[in-house]
MARRO-563049 format. One record per residue (C-alpha): residue in three letters; z, y, x. Coordinates in pm, 1 decimal, decimal comma. Layout:
<recs>
rec aa: ALA up: Z north: Y east: X
...
</recs>
This chain:
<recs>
rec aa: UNK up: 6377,2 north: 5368,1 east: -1698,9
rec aa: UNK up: 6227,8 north: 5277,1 east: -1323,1
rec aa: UNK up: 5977,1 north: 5021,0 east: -1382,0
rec aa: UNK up: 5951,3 north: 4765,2 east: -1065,2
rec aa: UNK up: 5548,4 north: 4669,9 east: -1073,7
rec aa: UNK up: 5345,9 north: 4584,4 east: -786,6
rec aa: UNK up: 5065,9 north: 4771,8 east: -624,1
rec aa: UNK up: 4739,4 north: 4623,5 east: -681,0
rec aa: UNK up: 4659,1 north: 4403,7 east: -399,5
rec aa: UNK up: 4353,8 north: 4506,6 east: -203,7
rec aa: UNK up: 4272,9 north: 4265,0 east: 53,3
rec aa: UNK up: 3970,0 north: 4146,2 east: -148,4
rec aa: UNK up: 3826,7 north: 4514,5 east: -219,3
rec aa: UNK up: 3553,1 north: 4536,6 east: 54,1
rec aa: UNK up: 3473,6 north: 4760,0 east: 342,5
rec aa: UNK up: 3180,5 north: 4948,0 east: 137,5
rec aa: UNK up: 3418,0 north: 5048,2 east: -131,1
rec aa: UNK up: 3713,4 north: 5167,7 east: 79,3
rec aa: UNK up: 3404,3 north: 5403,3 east: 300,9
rec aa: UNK up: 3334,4 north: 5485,8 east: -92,4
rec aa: UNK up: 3632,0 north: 5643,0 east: -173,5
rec aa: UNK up: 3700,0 north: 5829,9 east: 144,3
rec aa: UNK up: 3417,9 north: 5972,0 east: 82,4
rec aa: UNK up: 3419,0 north: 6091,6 east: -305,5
rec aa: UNK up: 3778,7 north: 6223,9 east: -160,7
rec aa: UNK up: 3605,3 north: 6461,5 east: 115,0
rec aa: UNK up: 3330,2 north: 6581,5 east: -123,1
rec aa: UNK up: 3586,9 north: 6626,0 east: -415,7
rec aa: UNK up: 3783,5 north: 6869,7 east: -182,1
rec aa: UNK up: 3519,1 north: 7011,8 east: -54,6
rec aa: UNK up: 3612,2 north: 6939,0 east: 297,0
rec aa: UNK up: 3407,2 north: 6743,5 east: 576,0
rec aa: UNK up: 3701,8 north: 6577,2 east: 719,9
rec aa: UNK up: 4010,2 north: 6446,0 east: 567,7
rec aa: UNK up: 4370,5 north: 6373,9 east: 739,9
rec aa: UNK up: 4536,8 north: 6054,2 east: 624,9
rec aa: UNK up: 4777,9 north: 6235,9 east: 430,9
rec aa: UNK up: 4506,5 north: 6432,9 east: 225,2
rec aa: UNK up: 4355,1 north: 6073,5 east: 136,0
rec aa: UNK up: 4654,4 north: 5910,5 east: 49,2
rec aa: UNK up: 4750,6 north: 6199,0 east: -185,3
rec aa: UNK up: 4394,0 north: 6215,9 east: -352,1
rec aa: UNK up: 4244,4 north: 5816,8 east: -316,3
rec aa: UNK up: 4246,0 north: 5562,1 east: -451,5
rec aa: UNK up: 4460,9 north: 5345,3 east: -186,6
rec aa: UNK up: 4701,6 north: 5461,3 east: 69,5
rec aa: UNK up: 4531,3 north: 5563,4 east: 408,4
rec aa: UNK up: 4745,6 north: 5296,3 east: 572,4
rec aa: UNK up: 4543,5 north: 5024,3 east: 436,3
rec aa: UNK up: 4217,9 north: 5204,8 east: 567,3
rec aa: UNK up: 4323,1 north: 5263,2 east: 933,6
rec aa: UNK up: 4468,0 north: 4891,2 east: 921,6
rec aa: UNK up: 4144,0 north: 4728,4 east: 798,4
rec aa: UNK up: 3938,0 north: 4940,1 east: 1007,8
rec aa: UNK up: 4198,8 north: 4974,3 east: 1324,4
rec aa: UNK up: 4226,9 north: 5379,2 east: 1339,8
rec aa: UNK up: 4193,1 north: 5662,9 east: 1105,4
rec aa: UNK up: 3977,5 north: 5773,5 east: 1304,7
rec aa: UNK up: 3727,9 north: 5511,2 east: 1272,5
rec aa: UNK up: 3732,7 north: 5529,9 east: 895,3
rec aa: UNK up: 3624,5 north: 5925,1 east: 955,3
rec aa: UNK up: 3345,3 north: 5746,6 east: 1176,4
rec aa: UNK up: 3246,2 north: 5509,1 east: 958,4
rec aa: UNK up: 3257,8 north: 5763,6 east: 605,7
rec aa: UNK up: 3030,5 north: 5978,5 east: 827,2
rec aa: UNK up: 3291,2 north: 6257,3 east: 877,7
rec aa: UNK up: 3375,3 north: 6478,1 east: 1182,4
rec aa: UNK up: 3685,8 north: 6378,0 east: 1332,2
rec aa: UNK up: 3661,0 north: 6741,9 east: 1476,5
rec aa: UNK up: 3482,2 north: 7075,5 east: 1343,9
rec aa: UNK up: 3335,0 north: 7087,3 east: 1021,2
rec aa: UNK up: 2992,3 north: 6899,1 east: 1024,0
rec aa: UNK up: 2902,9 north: 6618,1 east: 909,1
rec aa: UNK up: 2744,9 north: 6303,6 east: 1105,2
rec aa: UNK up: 2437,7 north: 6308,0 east: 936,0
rec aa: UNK up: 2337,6 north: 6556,9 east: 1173,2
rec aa: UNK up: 2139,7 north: 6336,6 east: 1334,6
rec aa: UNK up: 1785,4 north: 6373,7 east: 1296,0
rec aa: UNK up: 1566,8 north: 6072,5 east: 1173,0
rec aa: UNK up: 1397,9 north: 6132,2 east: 1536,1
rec aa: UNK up: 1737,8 north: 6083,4 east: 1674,9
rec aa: UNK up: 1840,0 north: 5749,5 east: 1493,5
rec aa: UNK up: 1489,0 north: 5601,1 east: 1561,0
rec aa: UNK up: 1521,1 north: 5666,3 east: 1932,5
rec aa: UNK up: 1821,8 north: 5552,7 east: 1947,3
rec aa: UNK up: 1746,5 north: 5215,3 east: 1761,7
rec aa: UNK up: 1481,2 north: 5154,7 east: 2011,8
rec aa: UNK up: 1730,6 north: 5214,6 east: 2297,3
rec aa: UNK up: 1945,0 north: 4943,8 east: 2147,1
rec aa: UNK up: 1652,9 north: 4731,5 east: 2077,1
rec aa: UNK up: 1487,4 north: 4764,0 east: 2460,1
rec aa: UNK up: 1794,0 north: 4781,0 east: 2640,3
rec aa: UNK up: 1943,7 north: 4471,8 east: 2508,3
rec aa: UNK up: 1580,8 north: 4260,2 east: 2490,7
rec aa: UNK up: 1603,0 north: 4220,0 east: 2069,3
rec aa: UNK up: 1252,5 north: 4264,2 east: 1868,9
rec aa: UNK up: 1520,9 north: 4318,8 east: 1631,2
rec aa: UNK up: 1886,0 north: 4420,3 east: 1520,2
rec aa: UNK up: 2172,0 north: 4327,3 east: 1312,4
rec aa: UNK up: 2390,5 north: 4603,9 east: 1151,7
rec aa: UNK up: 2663,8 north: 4460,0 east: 1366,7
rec aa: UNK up: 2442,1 north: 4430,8 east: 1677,2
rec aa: UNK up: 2389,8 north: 4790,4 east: 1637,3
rec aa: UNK up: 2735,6 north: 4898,1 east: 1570,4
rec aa: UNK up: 2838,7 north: 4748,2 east: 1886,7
rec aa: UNK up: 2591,8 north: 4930,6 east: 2109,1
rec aa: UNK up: 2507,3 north: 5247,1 east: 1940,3
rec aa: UNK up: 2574,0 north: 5606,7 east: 1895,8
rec aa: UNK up: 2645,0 north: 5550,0 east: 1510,3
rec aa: UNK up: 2770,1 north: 5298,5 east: 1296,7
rec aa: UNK up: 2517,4 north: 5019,3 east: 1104,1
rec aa: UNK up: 2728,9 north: 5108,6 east: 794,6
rec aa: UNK up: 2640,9 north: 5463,9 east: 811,7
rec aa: UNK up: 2265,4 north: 5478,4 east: 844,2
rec aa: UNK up: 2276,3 north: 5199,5 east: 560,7
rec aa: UNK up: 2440,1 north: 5422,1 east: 329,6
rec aa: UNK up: 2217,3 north: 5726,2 east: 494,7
rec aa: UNK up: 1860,8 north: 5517,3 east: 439,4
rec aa: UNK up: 2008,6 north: 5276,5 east: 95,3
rec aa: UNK up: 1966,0 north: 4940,7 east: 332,1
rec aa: UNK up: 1937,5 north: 4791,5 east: 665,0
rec aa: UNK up: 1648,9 north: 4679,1 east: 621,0
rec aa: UNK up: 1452,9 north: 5015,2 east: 579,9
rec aa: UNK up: 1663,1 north: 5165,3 east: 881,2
rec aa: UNK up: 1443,2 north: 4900,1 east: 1089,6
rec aa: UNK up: 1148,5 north: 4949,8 east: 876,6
rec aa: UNK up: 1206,1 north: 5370,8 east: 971,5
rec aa: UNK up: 1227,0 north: 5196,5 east: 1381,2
rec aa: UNK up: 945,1 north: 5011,3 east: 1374,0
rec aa: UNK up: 1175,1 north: 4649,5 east: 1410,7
rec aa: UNK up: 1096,0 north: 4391,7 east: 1265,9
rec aa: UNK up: 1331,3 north: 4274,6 east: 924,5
rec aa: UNK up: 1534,6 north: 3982,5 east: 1016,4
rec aa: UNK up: 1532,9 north: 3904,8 east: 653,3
rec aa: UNK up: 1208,1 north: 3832,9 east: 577,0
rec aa: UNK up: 1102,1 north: 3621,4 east: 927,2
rec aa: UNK up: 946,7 north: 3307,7 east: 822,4
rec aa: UNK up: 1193,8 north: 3100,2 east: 1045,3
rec aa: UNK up: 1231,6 north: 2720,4 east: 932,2
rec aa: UNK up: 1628,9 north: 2511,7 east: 914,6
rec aa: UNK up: 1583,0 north: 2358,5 east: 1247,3
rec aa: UNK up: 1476,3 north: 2757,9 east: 1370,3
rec aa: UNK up: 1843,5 north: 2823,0 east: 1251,9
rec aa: UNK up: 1943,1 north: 2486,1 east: 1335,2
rec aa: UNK up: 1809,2 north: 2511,0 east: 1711,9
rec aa: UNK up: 2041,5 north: 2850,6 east: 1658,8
rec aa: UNK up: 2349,3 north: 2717,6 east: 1583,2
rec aa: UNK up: 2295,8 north: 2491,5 east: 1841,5
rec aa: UNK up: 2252,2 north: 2704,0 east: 2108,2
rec aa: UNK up: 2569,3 north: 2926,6 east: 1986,2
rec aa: UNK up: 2786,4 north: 2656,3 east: 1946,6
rec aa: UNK up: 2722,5 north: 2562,2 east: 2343,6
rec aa: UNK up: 2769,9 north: 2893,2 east: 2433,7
rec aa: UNK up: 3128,9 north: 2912,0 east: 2272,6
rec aa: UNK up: 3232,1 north: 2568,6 east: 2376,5
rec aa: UNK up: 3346,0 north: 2511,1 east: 2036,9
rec aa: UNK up: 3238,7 north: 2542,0 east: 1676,1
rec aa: UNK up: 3106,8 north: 2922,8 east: 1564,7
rec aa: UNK up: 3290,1 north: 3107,1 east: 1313,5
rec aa: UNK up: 3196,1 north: 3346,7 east: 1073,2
rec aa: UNK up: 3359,2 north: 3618,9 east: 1280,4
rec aa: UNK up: 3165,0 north: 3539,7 east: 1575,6
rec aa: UNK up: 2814,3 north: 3560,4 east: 1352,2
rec aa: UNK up: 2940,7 north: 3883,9 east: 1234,3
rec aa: UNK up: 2996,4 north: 4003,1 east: 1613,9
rec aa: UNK up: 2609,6 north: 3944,4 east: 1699,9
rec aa: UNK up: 2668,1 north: 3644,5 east: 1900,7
rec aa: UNK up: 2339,0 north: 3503,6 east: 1658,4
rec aa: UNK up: 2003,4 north: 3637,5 east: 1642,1
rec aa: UNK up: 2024,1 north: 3545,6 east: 1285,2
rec aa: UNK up: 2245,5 north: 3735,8 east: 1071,9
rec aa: UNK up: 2551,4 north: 3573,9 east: 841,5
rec aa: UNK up: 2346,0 north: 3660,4 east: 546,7
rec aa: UNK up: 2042,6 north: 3507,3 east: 677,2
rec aa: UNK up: 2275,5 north: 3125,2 east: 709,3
rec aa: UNK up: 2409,9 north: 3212,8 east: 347,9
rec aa: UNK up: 2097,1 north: 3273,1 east: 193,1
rec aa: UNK up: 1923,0 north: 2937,0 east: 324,5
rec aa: UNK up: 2215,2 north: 2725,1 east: 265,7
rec aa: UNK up: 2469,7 north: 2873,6 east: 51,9
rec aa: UNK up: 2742,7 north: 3014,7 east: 267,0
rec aa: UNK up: 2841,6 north: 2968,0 east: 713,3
rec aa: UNK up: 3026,5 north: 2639,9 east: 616,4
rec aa: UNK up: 2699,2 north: 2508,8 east: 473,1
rec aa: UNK up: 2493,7 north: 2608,8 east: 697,3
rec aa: UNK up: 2709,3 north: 2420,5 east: 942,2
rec aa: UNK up: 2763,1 north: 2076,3 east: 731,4
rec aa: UNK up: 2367,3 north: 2074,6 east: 661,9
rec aa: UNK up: 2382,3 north: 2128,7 east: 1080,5
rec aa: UNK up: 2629,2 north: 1837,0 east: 1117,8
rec aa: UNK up: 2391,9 north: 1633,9 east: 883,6
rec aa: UNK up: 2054,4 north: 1689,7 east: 1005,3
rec aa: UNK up: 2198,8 north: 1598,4 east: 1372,4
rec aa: UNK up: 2370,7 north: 1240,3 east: 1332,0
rec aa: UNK up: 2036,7 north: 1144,3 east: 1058,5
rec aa: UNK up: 1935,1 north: 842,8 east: 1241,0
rec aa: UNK up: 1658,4 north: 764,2 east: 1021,5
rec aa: UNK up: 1530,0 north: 1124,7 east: 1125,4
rec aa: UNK up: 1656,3 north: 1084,9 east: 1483,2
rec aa: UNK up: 1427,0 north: 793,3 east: 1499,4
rec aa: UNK up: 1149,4 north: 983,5 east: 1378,7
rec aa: UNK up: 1182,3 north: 1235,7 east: 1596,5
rec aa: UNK up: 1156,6 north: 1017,8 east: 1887,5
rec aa: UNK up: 812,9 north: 837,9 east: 1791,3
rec aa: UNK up: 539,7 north: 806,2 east: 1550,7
rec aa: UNK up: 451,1 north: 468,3 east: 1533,9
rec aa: UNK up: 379,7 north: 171,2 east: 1789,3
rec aa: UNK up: 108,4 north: -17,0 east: 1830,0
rec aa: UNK up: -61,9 north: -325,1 east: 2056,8
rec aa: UNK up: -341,2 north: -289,0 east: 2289,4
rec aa: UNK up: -500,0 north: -538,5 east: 2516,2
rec aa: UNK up: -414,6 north: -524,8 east: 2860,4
rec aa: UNK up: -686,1 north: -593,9 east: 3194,5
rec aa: UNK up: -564,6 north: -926,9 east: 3200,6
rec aa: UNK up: -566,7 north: -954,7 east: 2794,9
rec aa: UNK up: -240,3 north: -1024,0 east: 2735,8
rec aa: UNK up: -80,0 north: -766,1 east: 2421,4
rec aa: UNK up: 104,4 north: -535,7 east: 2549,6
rec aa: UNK up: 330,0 north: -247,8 east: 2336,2
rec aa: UNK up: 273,7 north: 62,8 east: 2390,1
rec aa: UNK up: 434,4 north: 371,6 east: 2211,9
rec aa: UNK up: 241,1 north: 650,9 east: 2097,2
rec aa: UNK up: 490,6 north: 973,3 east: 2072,6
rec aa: UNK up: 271,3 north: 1241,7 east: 1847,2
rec aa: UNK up: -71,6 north: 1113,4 east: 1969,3
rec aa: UNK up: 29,3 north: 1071,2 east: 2273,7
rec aa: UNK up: 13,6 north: 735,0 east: 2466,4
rec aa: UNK up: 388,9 north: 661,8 east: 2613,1
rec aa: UNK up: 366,4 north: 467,8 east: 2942,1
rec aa: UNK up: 437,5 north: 135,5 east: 2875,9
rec aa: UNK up: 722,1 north: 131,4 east: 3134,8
rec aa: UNK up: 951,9 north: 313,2 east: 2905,5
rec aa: UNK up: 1043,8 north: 260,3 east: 2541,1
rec aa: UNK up: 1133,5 north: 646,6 east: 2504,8
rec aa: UNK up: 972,0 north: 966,2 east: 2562,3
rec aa: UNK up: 1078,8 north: 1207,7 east: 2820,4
rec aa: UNK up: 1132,2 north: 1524,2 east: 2575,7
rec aa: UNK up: 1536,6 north: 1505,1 east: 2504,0
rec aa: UNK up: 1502,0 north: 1642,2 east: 2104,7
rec aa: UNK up: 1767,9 north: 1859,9 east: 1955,2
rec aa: UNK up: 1994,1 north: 1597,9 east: 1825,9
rec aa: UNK up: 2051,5 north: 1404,3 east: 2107,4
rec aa: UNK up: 2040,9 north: 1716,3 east: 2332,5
rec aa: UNK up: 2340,9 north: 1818,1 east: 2121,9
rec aa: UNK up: 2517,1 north: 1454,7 east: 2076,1
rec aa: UNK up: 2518,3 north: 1503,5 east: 2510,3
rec aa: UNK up: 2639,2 north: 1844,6 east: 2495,2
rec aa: UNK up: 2919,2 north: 1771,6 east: 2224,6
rec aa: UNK up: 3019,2 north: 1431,2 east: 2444,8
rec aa: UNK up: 3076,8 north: 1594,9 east: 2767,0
rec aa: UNK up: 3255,7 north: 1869,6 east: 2620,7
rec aa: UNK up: 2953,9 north: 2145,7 east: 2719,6
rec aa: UNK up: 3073,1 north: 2194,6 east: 3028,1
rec aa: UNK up: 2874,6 north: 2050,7 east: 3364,1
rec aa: UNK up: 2973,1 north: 1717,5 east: 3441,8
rec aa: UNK up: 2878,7 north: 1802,7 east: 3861,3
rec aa: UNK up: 3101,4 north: 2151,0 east: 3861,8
rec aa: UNK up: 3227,5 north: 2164,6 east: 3540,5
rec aa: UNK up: 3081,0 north: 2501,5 east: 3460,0
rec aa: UNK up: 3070,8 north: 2621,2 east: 3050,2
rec aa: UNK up: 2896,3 north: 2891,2 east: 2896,0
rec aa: UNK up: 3242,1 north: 2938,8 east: 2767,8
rec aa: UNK up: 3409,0 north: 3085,3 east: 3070,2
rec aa: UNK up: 3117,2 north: 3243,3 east: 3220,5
rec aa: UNK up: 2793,0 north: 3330,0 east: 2985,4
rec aa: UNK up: 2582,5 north: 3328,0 east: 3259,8
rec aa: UNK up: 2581,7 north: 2977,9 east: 3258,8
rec aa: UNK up: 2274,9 north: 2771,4 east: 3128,0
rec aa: UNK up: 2340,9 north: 2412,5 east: 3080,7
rec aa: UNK up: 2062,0 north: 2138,2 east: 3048,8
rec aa: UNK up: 2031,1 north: 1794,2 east: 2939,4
rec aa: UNK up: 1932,8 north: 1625,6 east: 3233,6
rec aa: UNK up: 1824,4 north: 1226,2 east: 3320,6
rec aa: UNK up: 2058,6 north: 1026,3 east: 3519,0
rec aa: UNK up: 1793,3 north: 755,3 east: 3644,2
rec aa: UNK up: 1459,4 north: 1035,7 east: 3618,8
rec aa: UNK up: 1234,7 north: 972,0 east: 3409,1
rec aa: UNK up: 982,0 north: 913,2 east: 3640,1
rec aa: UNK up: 1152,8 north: 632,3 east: 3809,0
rec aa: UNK up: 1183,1 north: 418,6 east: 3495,8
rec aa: UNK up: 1505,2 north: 651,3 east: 3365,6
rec aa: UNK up: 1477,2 north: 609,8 east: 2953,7
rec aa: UNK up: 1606,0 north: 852,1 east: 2726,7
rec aa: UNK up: 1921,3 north: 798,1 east: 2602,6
rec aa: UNK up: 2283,8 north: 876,0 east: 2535,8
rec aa: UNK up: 2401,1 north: 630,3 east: 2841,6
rec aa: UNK up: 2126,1 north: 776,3 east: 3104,6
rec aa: UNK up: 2134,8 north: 1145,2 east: 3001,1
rec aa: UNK up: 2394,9 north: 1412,0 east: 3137,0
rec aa: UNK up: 2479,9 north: 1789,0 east: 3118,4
rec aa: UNK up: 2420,6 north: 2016,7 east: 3411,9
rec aa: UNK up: 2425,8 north: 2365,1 east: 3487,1
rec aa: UNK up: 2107,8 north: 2480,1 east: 3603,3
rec aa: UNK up: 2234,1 north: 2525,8 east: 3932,9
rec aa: UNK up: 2355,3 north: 2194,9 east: 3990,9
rec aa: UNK up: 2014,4 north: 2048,3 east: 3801,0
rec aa: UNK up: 1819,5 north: 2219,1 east: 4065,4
rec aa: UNK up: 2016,8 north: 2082,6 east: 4329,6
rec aa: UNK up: 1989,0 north: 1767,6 east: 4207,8
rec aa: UNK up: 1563,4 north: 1826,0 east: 4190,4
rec aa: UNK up: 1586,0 north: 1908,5 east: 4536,1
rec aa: UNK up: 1795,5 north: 1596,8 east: 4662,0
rec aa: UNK up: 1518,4 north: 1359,7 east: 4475,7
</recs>
């Protein structure tokens, strides 16, 4: 009797352990490539599911370090050649250092594959002479300060995917470790930038009186041991929270041309005074705006 059962579902078997099996498959037929219908008569899943997690067959062969073509493997690569390459990544793109993703994007191999080649990541930058993303003593606002400047960038709120795609400087893993997982990373985000009571803090020290020439108390506000002029009740610095509360209001886009990091990367947008500072402007939601950094230096030159 035909018995009607389900194949097992493998949507939450990850990307390691499918590159696993392809490659038990090649080295238990001896063979240093493999057609889709040789795996899907000897593996463990059907090559379908392969080239549709991965996109192509032939990027599985790439990624399970197997010729597409000819009969040697990828690893032929010399240690000299993966370093230099690395470094061309590295240079060429400005990064002290990489993410396996980062490196995927831009380089001859795959992250994946010189992970499996050298056991981790983290000692193929160790073998480059880059420095281990992992163990940087950055602080939450570092990642914070991060998020931030992603989350302008896009226009909208970062997802996982885009993390993965090396739009951060900090790795997925790096967010998940500190807080628990991306969505906690970006809820502690949320939190630390609409805390008043650390808003407030942010903004000044303490206050205190002092006697003016003609004696009468005056208040003057001392931002981090530094005296405040006495014409403003804010300091000129625009900290991360409000810079963002701006950003988020006018919809990060430049309120003079409407330009957004969104649309065109090259795009830098700054928080900018309405009334300047100098003239008695004070720092706040009502007098601050976004502008591109065009527009901001047009306005510098009009005033």
């Amino acid at each position: 009797m035909v018995k009607f059962v389900l194949n097992d579902y493998h949507r939450n078997v990850s990307d390691e352990e499918l590159i696993e099996d392809v490659v038990r498959v090649a080295k238990k037929l001896k063979k240093t490539t493999l057609t889709a219908k040789e795996y899907t008569l000897n593996g463990t899943y059907h090559s379908s599911t392969l080239s549709h997690r991965f996109g192509s067959w032939k990027k599985v062969l790439e990624l399970s370090s197997l010729t597409i073509k000819g009969h040697n493997f990828k690893y032929t690569f010399s240690d000299e050649d993966v370093i230099e390459d690395l470094k061309r990544v590295a240079f060429e793109y400005k990064k002290e250092t990489l993410t396996s993703n980062e490196y995927s994007k831009y380089g001859r191999c795959h992250g994946d594959t010189l992970s499996r080649r050298y056991g981790t990541w983290n000692k193929v930058l160790e073998l480059a002479g880059l420095k281990n993303v992992m163990n940087r003593n950055f602080t939450n606002e570092d990642l914070f300060v991060e998020i931030e400047r992603v989350w302008t960038l896009l226009g909208r709120q970062p997802t996982t995917t885009d993390i993965k795609n090396g739009i951060s400087k900090y790795s997925l893993n790096s967010y998940a470790r500190r807080f628990g997982g991306w969505r906690s990373a970006l809820q502690a985000f949320v939190d630390y930038i609409y805390d008043e009571s650390e808003s407030n803090k942010d903004s000044f020290d303490k206050t205190e009186k002092v006697d003016s020439d003609n004696n009468n108390k005056e208040i003057k506000v001392v931002k981090k041991g530094v005296i405040v002029s006495k014409q403003h009740a804010t300091g000129r610095d625009v900290n991360l929270r409000l810079r963002f509360k701006v950003l988020q209001r006018d919809n990060f886009k430049c309120c003079s041309c409407g330009a957004s990091p969104a649309k065109d990367p090259s795009v830098e947008l700054h928080v900018d005074h309405i009334i300047p500072w100098s003239k008695g402007g004070e720092t706040t939601m009502e007098n601050l705006q976004t502008l591109c950094s065009k527009c901001n230096l047009g306005k510098s030159d009009l005033v």
